[in-house]
Steps between C-alpha positions, in 0.01 A plus 500: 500500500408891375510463170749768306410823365577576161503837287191359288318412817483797649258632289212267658557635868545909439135554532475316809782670636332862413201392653651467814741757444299737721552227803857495495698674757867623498511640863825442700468182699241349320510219222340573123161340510177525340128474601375194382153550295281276301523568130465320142833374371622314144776273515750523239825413354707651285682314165661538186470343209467469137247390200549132382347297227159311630492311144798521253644275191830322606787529272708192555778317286402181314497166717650301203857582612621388831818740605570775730498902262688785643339839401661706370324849381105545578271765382441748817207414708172701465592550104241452255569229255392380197382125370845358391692761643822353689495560895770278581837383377700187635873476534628238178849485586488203708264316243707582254795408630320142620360490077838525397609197712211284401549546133875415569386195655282423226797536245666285719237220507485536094874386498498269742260331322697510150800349703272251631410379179839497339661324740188232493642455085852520624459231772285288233841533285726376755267216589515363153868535439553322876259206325725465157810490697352233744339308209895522378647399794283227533537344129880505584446339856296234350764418215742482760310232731451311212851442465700196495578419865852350421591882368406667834551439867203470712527774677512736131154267467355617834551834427361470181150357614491775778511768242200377359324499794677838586316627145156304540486717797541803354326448216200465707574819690551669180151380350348633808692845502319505143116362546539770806640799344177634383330471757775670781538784221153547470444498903808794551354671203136533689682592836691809280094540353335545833811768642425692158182481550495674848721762378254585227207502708726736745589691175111565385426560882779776490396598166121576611644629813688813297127497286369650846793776620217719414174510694256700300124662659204270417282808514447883501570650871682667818812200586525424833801283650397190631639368854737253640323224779653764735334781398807662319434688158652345196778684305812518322742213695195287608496143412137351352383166408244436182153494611600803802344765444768812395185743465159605503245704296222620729145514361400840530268624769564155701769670780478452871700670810756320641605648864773438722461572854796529751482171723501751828192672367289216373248486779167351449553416103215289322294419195260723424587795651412856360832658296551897391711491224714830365689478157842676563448638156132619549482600940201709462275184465445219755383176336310189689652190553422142684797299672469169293779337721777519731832331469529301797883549601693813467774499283793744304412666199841429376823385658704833550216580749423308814190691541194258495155569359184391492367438167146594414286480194237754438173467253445836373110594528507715126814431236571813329720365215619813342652613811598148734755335350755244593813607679269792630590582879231594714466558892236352686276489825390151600185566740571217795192529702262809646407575876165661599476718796823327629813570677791540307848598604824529361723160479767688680268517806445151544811255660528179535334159276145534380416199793673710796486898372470776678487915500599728762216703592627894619344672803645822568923429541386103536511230270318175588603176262128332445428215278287500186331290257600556113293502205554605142864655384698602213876634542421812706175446627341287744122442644455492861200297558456458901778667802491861410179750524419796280632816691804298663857628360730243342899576526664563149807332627600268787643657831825500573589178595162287457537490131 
């Protein structure tokens, strides 16, 4: 598949295409071509990009609090700060609102617990009245059954004896409602304990919670906004965790270039390829670089744009720290590989897959499809290394109905 041609890429194949410029022929009936010559030829592709920390100091919420904090207001990126200057505030209202609940609930616990207790002493009051009026009942049953039988019936006598069981009974109930009153007041008292408890230690979590609406700069420096897993810039509206980081402070002098290459033009990308870097803000001077690695799948930059991109990461060769710094964007030519003496035509030349491609060679009004064997490329160039011969002519486009 001919890989695409893009605006940046252009660049790499206009000398080739001036070299042969003299070759090319516009007379009627016959197809643009070029005479094929043997010439030295850098592979390149084109990116932009921008200067990112190499080594920074992470500015993260505490760990001590597990719970989700919505930011609010941050300081802008690229601002200098100061050591204890505030760079981020976190909404409150929820955590206050949830406070204001908990301390309800503790109020709540506090009077439970009172009511607890006084109805332990209340209970303990009915208990002992319920034993005076059976000790009562019973000193009148007993006077009764020790009656003269000739002055009651027998049945008045039965009933008599079965009160006394009737009170033995609960007399004994009433004895153990007392030996056991403690101990079931004391056991509903330590359930109220432990829900107080919980609310409190909610409570002090809010509390320290509300201590950290504030997130204040460990250090002097430029704040940069730190990023989500998917690559998405914190800010106002984003949701962070403690120990995520919410920014960074870049050590001076310690920047590298990140690039991102369009997924059509990344051809030939590796580690340890040469890099010409140019500062938007300073074009008049080209800086070295050294590919340090190469993202292996393509992906968005962000999710408005389905474009894909190629990230790579960039060593500069010499750090000039008053004038590279974070956030800096910069346009860059990654060197992909270099032919000697070679063949080298432009992508649009060559049809078909790299195992099966093939140019059509121009005689006169004629066009004759032959196969070739492919080298080295990059988005608008390619290297012919065997099927073509210096001083043949290779069609600019396909002819009419063999493309």
């Amino acid at each position: 598949m001919k890989p695409r041609r893009t605006l940046a890429g252009r660049t790499a194949v206009v000398a080739v295409t001036l070299a042969v410029a003299a070759g090319c022929t516009s007379g009627a009936g016959e197809l643009p071509g070029f005479e094929v010559e043997r010439r030295d030829v850098e592979f390149r592709v084109m990116a932009r990009g921008e200067l990112v920390a190499s080594e920074s100091l992470p500015i993260t919420l505490p760990g001590a609090i597990r719970m989700p904090f919505n930011i609010a207001w941050m300081a802008p990126e690229f601002s200098e700060v100061r050591a204890g200057e505030v760079i981020a505030r976190f909404d409150d209202v929820q955590v206050v609102l949830d406070r204001e609940t908990t301390a309800l609930n503790v109020a709540k616990s506090g009077f439970k617990l009172a009511g607890t207790e006084r109805e332990g002493e209340l209970e303990k009051t009915r208990i002992g009245h319920e034993v005076l009026r059976v000790d009562g009942e019973r000193v009148i049953s007993e006077t009764f059954a020790q009656a003269d039988e000739r002055l009651f019936s027998r049945i008045e006598l039965i009933d008599a004896l079965a009160d006394l069981e009737y009170l033995d009974v609960e007399a004994t109930f009433l004895d153990w409602q007392l030996e056991t009153l403690d101990q079931r007041s004391e056991a509903e008292r330590n359930l109220i304990r432990a829900e107080q408890q919980g609310e409190l230690s909610k409570l002090e979590k809010q509390d320290a919670a509300l201590d950290m609406m504030e997130l204040r700069s460990p250090a002097d420096g430029t704040f940069i906004y730190a990023e989500t897993p998917w690559g998405e810039k914190l800010g106002k509206g984003k949701t962070v965790f403690p120990g995520m980081p919410v920014g960074l402070l870049p050590v001076r002098g310690k920047v590298k270039a990140r690039l991102y290459v369009p997924e059509a033009d990344a051809v030939g990308l590796a580690a340890g390829q040469t890099v010409r870097l140019r500062l938007d803000a300073a074009a008049d001077r080209q800086y070295g670089a050294t590919v340090g690695s190469v993202s292996p799948v393509a992906s968005p930059r962000n999710r408005t744009d389905p474009q894909k991109f190629f990230i790579v990461e960039a060593e500069i060769d010499a750090v000039d720290p008053d004038l590279m710094r974070v956030g800096s964007r910069l346009r860059a030519e990654i060197v992909t590989g270099r032919v000697a003496d070679g063949v080298v035509v432009p992508a649009q030349t060559v049809h078909g897959e790299a195992a099966e491609a093939f140019v059509f060679v121009v005689t006169g009004e004629r066009a004759e499809q032959r196969a070739v064997v492919t080298g080295r490329r990059s988005p608008d160039l390619i290297e012919i290394r065997s099927g073509v011969e210096p001083g043949e002519r290779i069609s600019l486009v396909a002819p009419a109905g063999r493309g």
